[in-house]
C-alpha positions in Angstrom: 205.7 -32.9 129.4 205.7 -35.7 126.8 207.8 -37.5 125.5 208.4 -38.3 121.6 207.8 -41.0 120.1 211.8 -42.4 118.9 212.6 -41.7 122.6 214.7 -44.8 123.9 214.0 -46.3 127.4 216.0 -48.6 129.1 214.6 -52.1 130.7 217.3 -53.9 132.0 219.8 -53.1 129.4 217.2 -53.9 127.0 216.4 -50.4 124.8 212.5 -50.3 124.0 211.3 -47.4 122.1 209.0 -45.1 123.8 206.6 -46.3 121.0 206.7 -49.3 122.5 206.4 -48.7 126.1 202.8 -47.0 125.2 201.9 -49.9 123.3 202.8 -52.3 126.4 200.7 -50.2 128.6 198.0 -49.7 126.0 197.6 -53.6 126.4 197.9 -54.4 129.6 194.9 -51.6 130.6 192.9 -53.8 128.6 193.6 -57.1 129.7 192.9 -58.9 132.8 196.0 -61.2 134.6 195.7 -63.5 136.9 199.1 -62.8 137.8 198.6 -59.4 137.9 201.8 -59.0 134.9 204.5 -60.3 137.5 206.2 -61.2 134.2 207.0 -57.8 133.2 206.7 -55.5 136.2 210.5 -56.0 136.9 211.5 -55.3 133.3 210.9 -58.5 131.7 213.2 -60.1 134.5 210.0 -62.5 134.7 208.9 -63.6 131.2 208.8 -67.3 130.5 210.8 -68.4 127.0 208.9 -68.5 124.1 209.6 -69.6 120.8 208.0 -67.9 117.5 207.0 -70.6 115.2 205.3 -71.2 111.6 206.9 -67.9 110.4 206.7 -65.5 113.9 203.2 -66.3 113.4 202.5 -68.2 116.6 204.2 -68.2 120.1 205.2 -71.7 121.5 205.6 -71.6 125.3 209.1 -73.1 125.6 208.7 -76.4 127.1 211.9 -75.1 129.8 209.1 -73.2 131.7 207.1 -76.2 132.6 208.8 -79.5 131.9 210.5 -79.6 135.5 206.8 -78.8 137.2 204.6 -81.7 138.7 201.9 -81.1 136.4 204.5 -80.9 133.4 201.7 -77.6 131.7 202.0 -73.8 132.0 200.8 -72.5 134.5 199.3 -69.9 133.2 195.8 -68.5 131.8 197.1 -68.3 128.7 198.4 -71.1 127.2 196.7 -73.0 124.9 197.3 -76.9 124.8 197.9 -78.0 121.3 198.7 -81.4 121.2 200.5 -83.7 123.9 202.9 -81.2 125.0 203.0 -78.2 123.0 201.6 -75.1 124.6 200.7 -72.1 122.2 201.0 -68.4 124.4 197.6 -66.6 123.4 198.9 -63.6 126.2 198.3 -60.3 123.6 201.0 -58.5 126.0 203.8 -61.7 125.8 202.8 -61.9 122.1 203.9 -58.7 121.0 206.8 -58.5 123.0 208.2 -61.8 121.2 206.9 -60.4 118.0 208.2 -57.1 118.1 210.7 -56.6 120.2 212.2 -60.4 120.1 212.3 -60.7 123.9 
C-alpha cells in the first residue's frame, strides 16, 4: 500500500516528509559509502555538523567534527580540503539533508 507523498515520518522527533524519505533512499542506492551511511541509519543520531556557506551553496564540515582528532581532517571520503583547514562536504546524501531539510 503506498504512501502519499505529504505523509509526515518521524526521525527522532525530527518530521521529514515522505517526499523526502524517497529522496534519501533514492540517493543513497546510488552512492557508494565507505561507512556504509552509519551517519544516518540511526535517524541522523550520527551526522557530523555542517555549516552552509556562500548563500546554502556549499557545505563546510564543521571544524567540531575533527579539530579534537590526531590528524586534525575529516575522516571521511568526502570531504574536500579547501585551504589549511577548511573542509567542504561533497556527500550528495549529507548535502541535501543540510540543504533541504536544515539538519
Amino acid at each position: 500500500m503506498g504512501v502519499s507523498c505529504g505523509r509526515i515520518v518521524n526521525l527522532l522527533n525530527i518530521q521529514i516528509e515522505e517526499e523526502h524519505k524517497r529522496k534519501i533512499e533514492e540517493i543513497k542506492s546510488q552512492m557508494k559509502c565507505r561507512k556504509d551511511f552509519e551517519c544516518c541509519n540511526n535517524g541522523f543520531q550520527q551526522f557530523c555538523k555542517v555549516n552552509l556557506v556562500a548563500g546554502g551553496r556549499l557545505v563546510e564540515c564543521d571544524p567540531s567534527n575533527y579539530e579534537d582528532s590526531e590528524a586534525k581532517q575529516p575522516d571521511c571520503q568526502f570531504a574536500l580540503p579547501f585551504g589549511y583547514s577548511t573542509f567542504f562536504c561533497t556527500c550528495p546524501l549529507r548535502t541535501y539533508v543540510a540543504k533541504k531539510l536544515g539538519i
